[in-house]
N, C-alpha and C positions, 0 to 999 in steps of 0.2 A: 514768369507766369505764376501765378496763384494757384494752388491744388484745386484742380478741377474738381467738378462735383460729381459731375459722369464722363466715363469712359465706355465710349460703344465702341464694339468690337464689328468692323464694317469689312466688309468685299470693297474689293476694287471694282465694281462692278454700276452700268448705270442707273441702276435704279436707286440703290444707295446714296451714288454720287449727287446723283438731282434732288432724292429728299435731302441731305446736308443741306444742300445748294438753297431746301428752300426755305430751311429755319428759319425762323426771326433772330436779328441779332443778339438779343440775349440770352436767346438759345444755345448760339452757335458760343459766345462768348462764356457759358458755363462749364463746357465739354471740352475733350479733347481724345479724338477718336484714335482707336488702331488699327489703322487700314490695311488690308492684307487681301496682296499680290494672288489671285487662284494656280495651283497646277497648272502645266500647261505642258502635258508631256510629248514627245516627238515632234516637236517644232524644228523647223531648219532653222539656222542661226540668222537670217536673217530677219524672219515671220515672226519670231521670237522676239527679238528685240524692237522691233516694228511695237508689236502687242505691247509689251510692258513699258515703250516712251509713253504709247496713248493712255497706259494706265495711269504714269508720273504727271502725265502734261494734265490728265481732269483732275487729279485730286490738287497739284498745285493752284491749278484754277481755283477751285474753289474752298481750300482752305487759305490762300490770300497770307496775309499775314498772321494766322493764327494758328500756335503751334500744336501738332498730333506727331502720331508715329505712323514708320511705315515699315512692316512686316514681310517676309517673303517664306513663311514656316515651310514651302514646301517646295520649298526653289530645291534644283537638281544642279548636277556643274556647269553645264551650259547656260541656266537663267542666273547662275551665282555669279558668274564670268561680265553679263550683260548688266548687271547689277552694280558692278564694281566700277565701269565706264560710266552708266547713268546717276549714280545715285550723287558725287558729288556735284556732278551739272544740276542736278535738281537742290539739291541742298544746300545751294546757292543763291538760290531762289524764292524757297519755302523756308517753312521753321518743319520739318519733317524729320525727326527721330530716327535714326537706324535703331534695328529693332534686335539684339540676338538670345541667344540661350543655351545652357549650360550642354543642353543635348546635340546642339549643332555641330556640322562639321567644324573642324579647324579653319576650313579655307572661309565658309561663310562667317566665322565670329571675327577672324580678319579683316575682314574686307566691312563687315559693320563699326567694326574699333575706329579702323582707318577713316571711314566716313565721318566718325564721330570727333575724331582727333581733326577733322578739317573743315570741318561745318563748327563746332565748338558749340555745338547747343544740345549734347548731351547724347545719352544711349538707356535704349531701354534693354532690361533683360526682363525676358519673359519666360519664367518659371512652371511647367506644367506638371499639374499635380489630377492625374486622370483618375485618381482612387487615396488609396492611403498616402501618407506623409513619408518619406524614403530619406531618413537622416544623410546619406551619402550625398543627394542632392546640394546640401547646404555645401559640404564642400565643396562642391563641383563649381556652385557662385560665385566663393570663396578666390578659386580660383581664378577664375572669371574676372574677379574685380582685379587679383592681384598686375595682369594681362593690362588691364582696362587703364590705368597709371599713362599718362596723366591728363583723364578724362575728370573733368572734377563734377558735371553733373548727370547721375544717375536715378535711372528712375524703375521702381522696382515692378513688374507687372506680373503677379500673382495669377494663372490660369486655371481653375478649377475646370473647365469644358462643361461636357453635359452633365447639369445639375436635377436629374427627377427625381422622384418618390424614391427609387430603389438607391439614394443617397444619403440616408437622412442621415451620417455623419459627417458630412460634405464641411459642413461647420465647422467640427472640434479637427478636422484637417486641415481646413483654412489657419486654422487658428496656431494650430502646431508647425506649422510650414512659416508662419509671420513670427512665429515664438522666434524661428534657427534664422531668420533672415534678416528682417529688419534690425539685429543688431549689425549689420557687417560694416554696413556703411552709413552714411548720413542722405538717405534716398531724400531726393527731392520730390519723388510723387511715389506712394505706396498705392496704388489700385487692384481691388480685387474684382477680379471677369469670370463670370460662371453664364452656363446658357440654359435658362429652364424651358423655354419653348417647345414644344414635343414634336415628336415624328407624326403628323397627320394621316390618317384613316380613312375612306370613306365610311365606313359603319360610326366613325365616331361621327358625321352631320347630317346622318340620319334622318336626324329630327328635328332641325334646326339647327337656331342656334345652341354651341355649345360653351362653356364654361370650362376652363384649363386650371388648374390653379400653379399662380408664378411659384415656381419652385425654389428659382435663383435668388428670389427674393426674400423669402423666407431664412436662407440661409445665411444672407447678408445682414438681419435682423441679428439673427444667432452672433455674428462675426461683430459685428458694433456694439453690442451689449456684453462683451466677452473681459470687460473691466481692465485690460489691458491700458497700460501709460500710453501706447502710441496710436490707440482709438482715432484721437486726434488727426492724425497723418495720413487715414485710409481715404480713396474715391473708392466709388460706386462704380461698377462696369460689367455691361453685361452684353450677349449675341444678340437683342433683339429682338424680331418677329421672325427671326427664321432659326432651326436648329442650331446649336454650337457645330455639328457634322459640315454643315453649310458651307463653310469657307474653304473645305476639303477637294469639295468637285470642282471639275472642270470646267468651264464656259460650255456650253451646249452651243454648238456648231447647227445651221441649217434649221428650218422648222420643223414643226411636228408635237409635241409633247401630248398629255392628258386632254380629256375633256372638258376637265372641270377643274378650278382651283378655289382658294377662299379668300373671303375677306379678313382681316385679322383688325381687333382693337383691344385697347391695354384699358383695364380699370385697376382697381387699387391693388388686388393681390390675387386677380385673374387673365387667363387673354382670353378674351371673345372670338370664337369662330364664325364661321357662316358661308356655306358651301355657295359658289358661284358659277356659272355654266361660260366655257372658254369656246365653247361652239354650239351648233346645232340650233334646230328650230325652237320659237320662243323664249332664246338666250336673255334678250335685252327684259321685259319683263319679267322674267325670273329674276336677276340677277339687280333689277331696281325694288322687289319686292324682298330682298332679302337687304338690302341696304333701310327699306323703312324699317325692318326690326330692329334694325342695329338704332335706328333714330328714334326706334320707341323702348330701348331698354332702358331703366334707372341709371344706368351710368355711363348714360352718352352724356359728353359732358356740350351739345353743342356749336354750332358753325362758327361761331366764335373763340370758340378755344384754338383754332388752328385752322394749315391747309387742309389736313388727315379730314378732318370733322368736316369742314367745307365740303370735301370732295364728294364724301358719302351726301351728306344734304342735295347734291346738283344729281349725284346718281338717284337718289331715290326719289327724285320727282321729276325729274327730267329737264334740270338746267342746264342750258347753256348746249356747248359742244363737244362735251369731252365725251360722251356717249358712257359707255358702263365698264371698260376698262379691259384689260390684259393682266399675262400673267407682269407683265413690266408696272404696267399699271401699280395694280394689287403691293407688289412687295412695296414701292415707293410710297405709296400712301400709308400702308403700313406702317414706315420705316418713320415717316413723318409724324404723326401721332405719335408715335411711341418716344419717339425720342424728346418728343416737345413734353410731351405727359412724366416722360422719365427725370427732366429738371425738375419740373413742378413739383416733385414729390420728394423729393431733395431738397 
């Protein structure tokens, strides 16, 4: 494969999984996601493993023959265990990446090597840099790779996490973290994943729509223009429409949640909010009249540029039968937009 252009950082999860599923192929043929397995703590070992086949068998589905990664940052020994059975039956099947990092257990950078020694299509490490740069980290790689012998294609996954305002040296740390690293080895993919998407509020949609500004992106800007020789070598990769925190929680069990969630769209160096109502009386017109703002802002770019744009157009005049959405709804379209908008701009 060819250095991707973007690298989304995805849940196992389905709303995710169906926007993938609904890219256009040259969408889907610029990216190459890093899907990651959620917590899943106190599971019987059977329930557990039940869970994480259904999560192998959708993402095999539909990433087909096209290669990504597959991550498990917050496997415990029991999902590590379930892991080591399933991953090469699945990576037999798929081009899916084991995924590890310098901070993991022993027993899970094992059991990723091993995968990787027997699928032979590579290994990711993924590097987490939650604040400053930690010189010690590089050898910890170092190490890493020497382990890694004789996996011959590596791929380096730079994680900066949550990328806001109170980061603005997120950059000159990117930058110092790729300075100790990308000499180690001859990386087949260098991508840098940060998540600007913010923790949402209700007082921040107060008043409509709101205005985010991409944080992550900003920084990636800083990170490309940083006159470095191996400029050349980096992807673009980022969480998305949902917080970096995202991929941390658990599957929510049973119904019940908020009342209200939003719609979320990407423009050039913003995300768009707009509060939506998940229950109660005069849900549906609410909830259609918040989607015409989205279809009368300057930078909707519309129904034509995607499913995302589509959907909102059917919601805000009332096409068709998809009615005005859930919280499943909401993230999928999200996810879809975003990620079609995020090649384009690449």
């Amino acid at each position: 494969m060819t250095r991707p252009l973007y690298v989304p950082v995805l849940p196992t999860r389905p709303h995710a999984v169906d926007a993938y599923s609904r890219l256009r192929p040259e969408a889907q043929n610029a990216m190459a996601p890093v899907w990651n397995l959620p917590p899943r703590p106190g599971l019987a070992p059977a329930e557990l493993a039940a869970k994480v086949r259904k999560d192998l068998a959708a993402v095999t589905r539909v990433q087909r023959y096209r290669p990504a990664w597959l991550d498990a940052p917050f496997a415990d020994e029991d999902e590590i265990s379930v892991l080591a059975e399933l991953m090469p039956e699945t990576s037999a099947f798929a081009l899916l990446r084991p995924v590890t990092g310098p901070e993991r257990p022993e027993v899970q950078q094992a059991v990723a090597l091993q995968t990787a020694r027997t699928a032979g299509d590579g290994l990711g490490i993924r590097v987490r840099v939650p604040g400053q740069w930690d010189g010690r980290t590089g050898d910890r790689v170092r190490h890493l790779l020497e382990r890694s012998e004789p996996v011959v294609r590596m791929d380096l996954l730079l994680d900066l996490g949550a990328v806001q305002a109170d980061r603005a040296d997120a950059g000159k740390e990117a930058l110092r973290a790729l300075d100790s690293l990308v000499p180690l080895t001859p990386w087949r993919t260098v991508a840098v994943l940060s998540g600007g998407f913010p923790l949402v509020t209700a007082d921040m949609l107060d008043r409509g729509l709101c205005e985010v500004p991409r944080t992550e992106l900003y920084m990636w800007h800083e990170v490309a223009a940083g006159g470095r020789a191996y400029q050349g070598l980096l992807s673009y990769g980022d969480y998305g429409i949902q917080p970096a925190e995202a991929i941390s929680l658990p599957p929510r069990s049973g119904g019940g949640g908020p009342s209200w969630g939003f719609l979320r769209y990407t423009l050039d160096g913003a995300f768009l909010l707009g509060r939506v109502l998940a229950s109660g009386r005069g849900r549906d017109a609410h909830n259609r009249a918040i989607a015409r703002e989205f279809l009368a802002h300057p930078g909707f770019r519309g129904p034509a540029a995607g499913g995302g744009e589509s959907w909102l157009r059917d919601c805000a005049h009332g096409i068709g039968r998809g009615g005005t959405g859930n919280f499943g709804t909401w993230l999928r379209v999200g996810n879809l937009q975003h990620m079609t908008y995020a090649v384009r701009q690449l």
